[in-house]
Structure formats: C-alpha cells, structure tokens
ZADO-1210 file (C-alpha; in nm, 4 decimals, padded with zeros to 6 digits):
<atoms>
<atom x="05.0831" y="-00.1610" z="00.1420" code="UNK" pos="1"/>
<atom x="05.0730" y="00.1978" z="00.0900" code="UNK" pos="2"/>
<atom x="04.8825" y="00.3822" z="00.3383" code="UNK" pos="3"/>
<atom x="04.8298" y="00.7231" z="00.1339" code="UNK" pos="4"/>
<atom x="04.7147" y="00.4682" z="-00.1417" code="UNK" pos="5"/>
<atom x="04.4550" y="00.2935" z="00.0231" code="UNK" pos="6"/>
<atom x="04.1053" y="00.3535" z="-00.0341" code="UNK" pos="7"/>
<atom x="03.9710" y="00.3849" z="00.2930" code="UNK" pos="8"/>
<atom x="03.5800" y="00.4197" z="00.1671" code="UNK" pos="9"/>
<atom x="03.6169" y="00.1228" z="-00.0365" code="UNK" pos="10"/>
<atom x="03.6923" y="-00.0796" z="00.2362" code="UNK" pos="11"/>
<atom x="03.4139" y="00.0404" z="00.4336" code="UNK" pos="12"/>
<atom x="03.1678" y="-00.0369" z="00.2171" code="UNK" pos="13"/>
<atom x="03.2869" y="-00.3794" z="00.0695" code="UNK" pos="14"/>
<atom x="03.2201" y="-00.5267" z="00.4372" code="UNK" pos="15"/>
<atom x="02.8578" y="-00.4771" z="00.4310" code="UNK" pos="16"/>
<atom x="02.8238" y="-00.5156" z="00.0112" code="UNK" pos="17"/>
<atom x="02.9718" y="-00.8143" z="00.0047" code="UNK" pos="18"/>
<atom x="02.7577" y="-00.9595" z="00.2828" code="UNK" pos="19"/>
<atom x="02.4282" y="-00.8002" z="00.1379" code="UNK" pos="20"/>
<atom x="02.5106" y="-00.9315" z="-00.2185" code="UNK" pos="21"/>
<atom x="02.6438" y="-01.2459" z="-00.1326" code="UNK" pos="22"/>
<atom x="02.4700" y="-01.3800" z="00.2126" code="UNK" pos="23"/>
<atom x="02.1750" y="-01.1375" z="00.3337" code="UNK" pos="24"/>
<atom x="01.9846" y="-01.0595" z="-00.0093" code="UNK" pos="25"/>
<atom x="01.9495" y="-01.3659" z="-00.1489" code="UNK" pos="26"/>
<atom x="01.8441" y="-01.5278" z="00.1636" code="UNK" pos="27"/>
<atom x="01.5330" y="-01.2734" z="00.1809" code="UNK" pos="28"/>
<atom x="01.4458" y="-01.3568" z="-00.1673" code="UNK" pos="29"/>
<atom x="01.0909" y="-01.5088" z="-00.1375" code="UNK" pos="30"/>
<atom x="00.9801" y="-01.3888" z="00.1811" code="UNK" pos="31"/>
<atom x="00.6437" y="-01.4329" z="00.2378" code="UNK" pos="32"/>
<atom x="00.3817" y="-01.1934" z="00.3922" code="UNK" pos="33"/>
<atom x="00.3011" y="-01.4967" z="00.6138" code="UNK" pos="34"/>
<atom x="00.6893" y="-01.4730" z="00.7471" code="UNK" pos="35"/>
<atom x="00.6839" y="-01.1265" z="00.7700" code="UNK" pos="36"/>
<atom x="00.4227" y="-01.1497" z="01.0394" code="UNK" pos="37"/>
<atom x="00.4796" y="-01.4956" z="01.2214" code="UNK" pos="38"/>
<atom x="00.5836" y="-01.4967" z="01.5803" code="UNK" pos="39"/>
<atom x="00.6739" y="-01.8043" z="01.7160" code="UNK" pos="40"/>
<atom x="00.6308" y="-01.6493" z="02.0898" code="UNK" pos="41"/>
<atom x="00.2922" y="-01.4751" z="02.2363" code="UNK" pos="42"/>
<atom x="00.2710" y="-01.0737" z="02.2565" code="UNK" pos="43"/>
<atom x="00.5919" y="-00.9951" z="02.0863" code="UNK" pos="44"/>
<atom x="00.6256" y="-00.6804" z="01.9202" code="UNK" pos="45"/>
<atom x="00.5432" y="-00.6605" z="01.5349" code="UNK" pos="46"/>
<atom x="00.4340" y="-00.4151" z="01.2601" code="UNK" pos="47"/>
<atom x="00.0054" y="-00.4013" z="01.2969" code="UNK" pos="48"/>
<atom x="-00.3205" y="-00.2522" z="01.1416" code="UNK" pos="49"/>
<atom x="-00.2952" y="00.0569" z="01.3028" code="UNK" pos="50"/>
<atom x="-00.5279" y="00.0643" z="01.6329" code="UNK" pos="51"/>
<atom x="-00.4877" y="-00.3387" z="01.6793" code="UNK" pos="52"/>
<atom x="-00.1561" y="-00.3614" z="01.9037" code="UNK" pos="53"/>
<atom x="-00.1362" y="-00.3466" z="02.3455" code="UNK" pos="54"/>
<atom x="00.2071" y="-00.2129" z="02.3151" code="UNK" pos="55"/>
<atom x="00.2499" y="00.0225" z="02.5356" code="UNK" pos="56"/>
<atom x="00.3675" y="00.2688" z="02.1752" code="UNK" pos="57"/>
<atom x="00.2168" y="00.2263" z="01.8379" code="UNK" pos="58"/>
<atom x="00.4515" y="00.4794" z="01.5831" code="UNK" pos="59"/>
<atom x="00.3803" y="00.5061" z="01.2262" code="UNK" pos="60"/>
<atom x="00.1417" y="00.6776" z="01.0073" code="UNK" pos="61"/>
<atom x="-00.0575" y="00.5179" z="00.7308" code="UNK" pos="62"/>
<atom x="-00.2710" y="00.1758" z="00.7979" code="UNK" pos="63"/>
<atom x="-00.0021" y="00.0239" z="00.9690" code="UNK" pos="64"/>
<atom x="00.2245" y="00.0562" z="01.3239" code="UNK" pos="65"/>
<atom x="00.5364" y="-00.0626" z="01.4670" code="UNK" pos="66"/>
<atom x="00.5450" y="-00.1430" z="01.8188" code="UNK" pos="67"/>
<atom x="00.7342" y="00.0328" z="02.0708" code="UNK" pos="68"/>
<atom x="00.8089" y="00.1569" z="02.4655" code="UNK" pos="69"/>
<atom x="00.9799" y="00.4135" z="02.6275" code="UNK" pos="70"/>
<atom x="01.2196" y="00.2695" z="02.8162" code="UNK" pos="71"/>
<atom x="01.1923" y="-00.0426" z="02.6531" code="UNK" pos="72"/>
<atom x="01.1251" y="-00.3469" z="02.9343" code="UNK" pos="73"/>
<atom x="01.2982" y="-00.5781" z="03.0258" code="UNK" pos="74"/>
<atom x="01.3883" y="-00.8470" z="02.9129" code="UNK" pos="75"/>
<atom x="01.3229" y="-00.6750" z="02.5870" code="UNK" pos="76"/>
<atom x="01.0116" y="-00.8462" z="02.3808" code="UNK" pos="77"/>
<atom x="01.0903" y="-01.0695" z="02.0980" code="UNK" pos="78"/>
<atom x="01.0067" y="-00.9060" z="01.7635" code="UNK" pos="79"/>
<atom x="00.8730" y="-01.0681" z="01.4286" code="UNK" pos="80"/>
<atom x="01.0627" y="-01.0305" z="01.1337" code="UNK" pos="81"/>
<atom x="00.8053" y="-00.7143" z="01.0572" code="UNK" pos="82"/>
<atom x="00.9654" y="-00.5119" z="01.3420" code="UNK" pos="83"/>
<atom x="01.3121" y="-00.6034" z="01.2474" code="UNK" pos="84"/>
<atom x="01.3142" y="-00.4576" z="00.8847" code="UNK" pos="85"/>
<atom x="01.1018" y="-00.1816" z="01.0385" code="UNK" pos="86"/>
<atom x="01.3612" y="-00.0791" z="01.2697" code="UNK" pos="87"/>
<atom x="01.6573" y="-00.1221" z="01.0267" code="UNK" pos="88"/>
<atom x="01.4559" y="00.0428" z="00.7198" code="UNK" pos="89"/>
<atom x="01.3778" y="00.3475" z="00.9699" code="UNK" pos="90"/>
<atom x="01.6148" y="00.3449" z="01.2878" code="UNK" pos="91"/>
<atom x="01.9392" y="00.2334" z="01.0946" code="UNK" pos="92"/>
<atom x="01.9000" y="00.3732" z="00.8144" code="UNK" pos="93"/>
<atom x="01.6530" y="00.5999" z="00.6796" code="UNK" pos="94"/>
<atom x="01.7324" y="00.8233" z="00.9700" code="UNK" pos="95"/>
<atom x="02.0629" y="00.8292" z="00.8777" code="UNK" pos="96"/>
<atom x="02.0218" y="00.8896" z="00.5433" code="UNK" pos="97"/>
<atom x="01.8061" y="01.1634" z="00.6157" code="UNK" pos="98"/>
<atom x="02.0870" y="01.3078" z="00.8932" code="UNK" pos="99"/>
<atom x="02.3752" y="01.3042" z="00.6548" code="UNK" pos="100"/>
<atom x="02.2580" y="01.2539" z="00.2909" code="UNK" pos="101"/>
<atom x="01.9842" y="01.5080" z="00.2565" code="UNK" pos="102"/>
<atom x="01.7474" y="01.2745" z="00.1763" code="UNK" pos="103"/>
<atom x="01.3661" y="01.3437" z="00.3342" code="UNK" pos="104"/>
<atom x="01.2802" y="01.4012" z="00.7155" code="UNK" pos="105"/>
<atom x="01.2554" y="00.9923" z="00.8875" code="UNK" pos="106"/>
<atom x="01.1737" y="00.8785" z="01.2273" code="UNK" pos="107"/>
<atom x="00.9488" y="00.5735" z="01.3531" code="UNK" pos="108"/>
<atom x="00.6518" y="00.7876" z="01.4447" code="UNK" pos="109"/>
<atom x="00.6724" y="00.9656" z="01.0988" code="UNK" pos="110"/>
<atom x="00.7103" y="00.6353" z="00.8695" code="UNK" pos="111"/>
<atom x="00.4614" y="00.4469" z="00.6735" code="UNK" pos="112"/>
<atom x="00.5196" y="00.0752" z="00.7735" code="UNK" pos="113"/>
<atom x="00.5258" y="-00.1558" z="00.4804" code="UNK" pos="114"/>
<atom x="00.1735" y="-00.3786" z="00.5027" code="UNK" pos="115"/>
<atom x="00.3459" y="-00.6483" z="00.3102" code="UNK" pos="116"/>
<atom x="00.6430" y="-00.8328" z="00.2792" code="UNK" pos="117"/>
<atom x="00.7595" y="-00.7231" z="-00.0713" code="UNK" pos="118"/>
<atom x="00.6939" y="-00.3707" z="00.0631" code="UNK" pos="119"/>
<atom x="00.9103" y="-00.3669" z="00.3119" code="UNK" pos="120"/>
<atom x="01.2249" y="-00.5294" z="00.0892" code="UNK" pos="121"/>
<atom x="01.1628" y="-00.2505" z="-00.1569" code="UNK" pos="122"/>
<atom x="01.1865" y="00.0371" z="00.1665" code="UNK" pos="123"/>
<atom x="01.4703" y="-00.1723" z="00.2785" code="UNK" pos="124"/>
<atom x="01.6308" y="-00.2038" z="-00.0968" code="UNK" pos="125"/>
<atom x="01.5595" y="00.1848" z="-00.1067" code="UNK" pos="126"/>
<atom x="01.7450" y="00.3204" z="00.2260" code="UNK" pos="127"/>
<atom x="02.0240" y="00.0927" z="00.1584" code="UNK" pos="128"/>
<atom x="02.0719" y="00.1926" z="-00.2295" code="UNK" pos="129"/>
<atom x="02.0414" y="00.5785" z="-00.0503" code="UNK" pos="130"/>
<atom x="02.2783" y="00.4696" z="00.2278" code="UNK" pos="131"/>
<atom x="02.5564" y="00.3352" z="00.0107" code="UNK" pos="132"/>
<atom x="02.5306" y="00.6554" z="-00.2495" code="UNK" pos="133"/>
<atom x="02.5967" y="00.8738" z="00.0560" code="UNK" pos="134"/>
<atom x="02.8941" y="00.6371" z="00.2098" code="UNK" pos="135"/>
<atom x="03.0048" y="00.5929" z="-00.1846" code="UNK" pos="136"/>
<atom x="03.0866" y="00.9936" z="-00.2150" code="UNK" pos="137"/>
<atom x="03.2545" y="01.0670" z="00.1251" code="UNK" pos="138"/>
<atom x="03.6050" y="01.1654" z="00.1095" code="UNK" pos="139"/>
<atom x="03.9018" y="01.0475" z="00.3265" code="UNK" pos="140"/>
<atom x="03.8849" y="01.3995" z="00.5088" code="UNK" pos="141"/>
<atom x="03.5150" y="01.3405" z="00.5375" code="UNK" pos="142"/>
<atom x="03.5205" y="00.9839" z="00.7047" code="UNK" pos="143"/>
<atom x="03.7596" y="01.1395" z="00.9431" code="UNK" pos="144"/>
<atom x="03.4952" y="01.4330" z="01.0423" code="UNK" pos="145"/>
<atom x="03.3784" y="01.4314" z="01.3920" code="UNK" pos="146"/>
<atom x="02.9973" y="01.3854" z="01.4104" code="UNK" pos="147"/>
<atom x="02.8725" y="01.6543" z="01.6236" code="UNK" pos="148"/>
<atom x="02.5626" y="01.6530" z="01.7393" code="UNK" pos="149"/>
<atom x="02.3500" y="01.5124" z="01.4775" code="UNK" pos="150"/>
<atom x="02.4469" y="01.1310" z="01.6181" code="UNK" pos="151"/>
<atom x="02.4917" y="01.0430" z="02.0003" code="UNK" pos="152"/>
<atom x="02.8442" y="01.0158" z="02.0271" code="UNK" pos="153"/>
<atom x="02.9700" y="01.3562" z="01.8786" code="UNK" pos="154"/>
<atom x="03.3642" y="01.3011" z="01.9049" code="UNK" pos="155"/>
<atom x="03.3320" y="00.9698" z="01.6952" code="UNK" pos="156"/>
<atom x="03.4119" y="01.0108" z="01.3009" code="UNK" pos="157"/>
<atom x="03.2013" y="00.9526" z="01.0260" code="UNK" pos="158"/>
<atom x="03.3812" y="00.6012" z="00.9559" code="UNK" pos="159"/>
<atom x="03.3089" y="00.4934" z="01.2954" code="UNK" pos="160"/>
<atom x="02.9156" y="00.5801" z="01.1839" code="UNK" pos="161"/>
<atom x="02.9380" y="00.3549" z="00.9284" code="UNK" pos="162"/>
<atom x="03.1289" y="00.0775" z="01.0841" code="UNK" pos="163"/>
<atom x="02.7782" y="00.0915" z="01.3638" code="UNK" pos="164"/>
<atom x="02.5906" y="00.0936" z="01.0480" code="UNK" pos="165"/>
<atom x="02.7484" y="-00.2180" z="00.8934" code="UNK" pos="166"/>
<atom x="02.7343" y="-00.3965" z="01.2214" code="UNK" pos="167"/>
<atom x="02.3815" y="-00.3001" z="01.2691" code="UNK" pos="168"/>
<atom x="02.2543" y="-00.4347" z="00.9601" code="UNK" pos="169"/>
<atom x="02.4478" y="-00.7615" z="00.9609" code="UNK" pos="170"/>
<atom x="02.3228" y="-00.8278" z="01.3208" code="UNK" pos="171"/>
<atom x="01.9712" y="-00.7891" z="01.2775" code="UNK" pos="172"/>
<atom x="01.9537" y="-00.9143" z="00.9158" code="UNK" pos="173"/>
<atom x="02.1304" y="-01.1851" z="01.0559" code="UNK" pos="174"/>
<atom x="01.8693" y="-01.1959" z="01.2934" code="UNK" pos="175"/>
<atom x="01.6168" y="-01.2160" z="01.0015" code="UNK" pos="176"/>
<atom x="01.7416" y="-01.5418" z="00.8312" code="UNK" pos="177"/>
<atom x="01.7510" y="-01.6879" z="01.1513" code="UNK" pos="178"/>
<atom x="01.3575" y="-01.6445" z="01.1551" code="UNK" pos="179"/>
<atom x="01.3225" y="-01.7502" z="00.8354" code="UNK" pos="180"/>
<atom x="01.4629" y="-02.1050" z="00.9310" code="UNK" pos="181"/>
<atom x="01.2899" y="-02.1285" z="01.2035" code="UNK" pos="182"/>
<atom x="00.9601" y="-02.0689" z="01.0426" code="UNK" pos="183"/>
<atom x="01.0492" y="-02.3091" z="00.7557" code="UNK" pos="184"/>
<atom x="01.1360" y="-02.5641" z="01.0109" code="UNK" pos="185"/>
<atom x="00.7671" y="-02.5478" z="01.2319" code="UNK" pos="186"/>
<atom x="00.5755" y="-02.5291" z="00.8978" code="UNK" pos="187"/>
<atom x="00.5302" y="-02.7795" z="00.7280" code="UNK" pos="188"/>
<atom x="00.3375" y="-02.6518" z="00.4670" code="UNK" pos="189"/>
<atom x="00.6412" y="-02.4114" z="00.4276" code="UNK" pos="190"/>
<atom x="00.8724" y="-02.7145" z="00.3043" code="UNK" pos="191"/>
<atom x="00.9072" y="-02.7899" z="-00.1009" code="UNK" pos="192"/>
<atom x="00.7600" y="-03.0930" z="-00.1736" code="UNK" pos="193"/>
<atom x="00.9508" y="-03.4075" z="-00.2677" code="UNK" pos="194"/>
<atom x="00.8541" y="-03.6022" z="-00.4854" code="UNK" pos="195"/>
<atom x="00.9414" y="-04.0436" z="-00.5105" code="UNK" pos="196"/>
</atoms>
C-alpha cells in the first residue's frame, strides 16, 4: 500500500460511519420517551423538568436539566439513557463542533435538553451530521495539527481528537443499546405481541 496514497481522513471517519449506519442508528430507531427516561436503579442522574432534580448540579436552560457534580462522586451515579445522549449531543460533540467547526457557542449549562426522545435523536442526528462535515474537510496537514489549547491535551493532533471522538461515541452509544435491552427485557408491555 502506498502511504502518500492513502486517505488518511477517510479512514478516520469510516470507523465511526460504518458503526453509526450499520449498528448504532438503527438500533435507536423507535426509542420511546418512556426509554429515554427509565432508570432501572434509584437516584441516578437523568435529564429533568427543570427545578425537579437533588443533584447536587442541574445545567441547562429551557424546561429541562441534565444532572451533574463537581467532582463527580464516587462510584459515579448510573445515568438513564436521557443523560447519555445529553452528554454525547453536548460534551462530545456539540462542544467540539463549536471548538473547531465554527458552529454556535455549546456547553452543558448553556444547552436546551431535549424533553423528548425524538428530540434528542434529532440534536444527536444534528451534532453528528456537523461533526462529520468538519472531520470530512480536514486535510492531511490538518489532522496532523497540534491542538493547542482549545482541547486538554495540547501536543495531541487533530486525528488523535477524532479517534477520542469515535471512541467516545461508540462507548456510550454502546452504552445506550445496552439500556434499551434491558428495558425491553423488565417490560413486558415493551415486548411485540405473538400471536398462536
């Protein structure tokens, strides 16, 4: 294989496309709003009608709130399937987006938290359509760039950024499905019916 050939920002993106095409979207296909709020565990952290949570942090603006702590405890609280897109619609990547692709000012105390399921997909369909544009137009001198100061670890490059960012979003996405058996298997009412 030619090296000097090889197209480096394909590659990057094709791990997380294929995975969001192929594995992650359609499992979120028909989430419900019910989902999107379950917890199968007492006081873990979720997205709320503003003024209803006890976390110790309640970020957002709008009707809604994601729940938070600075430092976060320990052992860390479970979170619904609300908080998860939350953080990766906001934390992974509309922050990002914002950081690197010009795209408008984004942080968890600044967002408005989707109230609803299909919401939230559409945010999350949203960053990651922004995400990929940005990624998509990067050259091979620019996914070598250091960083700097805008991210945490200045001396890493640009494809190391999006390596975290593909990572990110197939953990916790991961994370999601996961919920979404678990909440088909404790509900019955959840199951298709058969029929004789």
């Amino acid at each position: 294989m030619d090296a000097d050939g090889y197209n480096w920002n394909h590659s990057l993106r094709e791990q997380w496309e294929w995975h969001w095409h192929n594995q992650i979207r359609p499992r979120l296909a028909g989430l419900t709003d019910d989902e999107y709020f379950w917890s199968p565990v007492p006081d873990a952290w979720s997205v709320r009608p503003l003024g209803t949570s006890t976390a110790p942090v309640q970020a957002g603006v709008g009707d809604f709130a994601i729940d938070y702590a600075f430092p976060t405890p320990t052992p860390a609280p479970f979170t619904t399937v609300a908080w998860r897109l939350g953080h990766v619609i906001v934390g992974v990547l509309a922050m990002r987006n914002a950081t690197h692709f010009g795209a408008p000012e984004a942080s968890y105390e600044k967002w408005e938290y989707a109230p609803t399921a299909a919401a939230a997909l559409g945010q999350l369909e949203t960053q990651i359509d922004t995400w990929l544009t940005g990624v998509r137009g990067l050259t091979e001198a620019e996914l070598l760039t250091p960083l700097g100061p805008k991210e945490p670890f200045p001396e890493l490059s640009m494809a190391d950024l999006i390596l975290h960012i593909n990572r990110e979003l197939i953990h916790h996405l991961s994370e999601v499905s996961l919920l979404r058996d678990l909440y088909l298997h404790t509900h019955s009412d959840a199951h298709p019916k058969e029929t004789p």
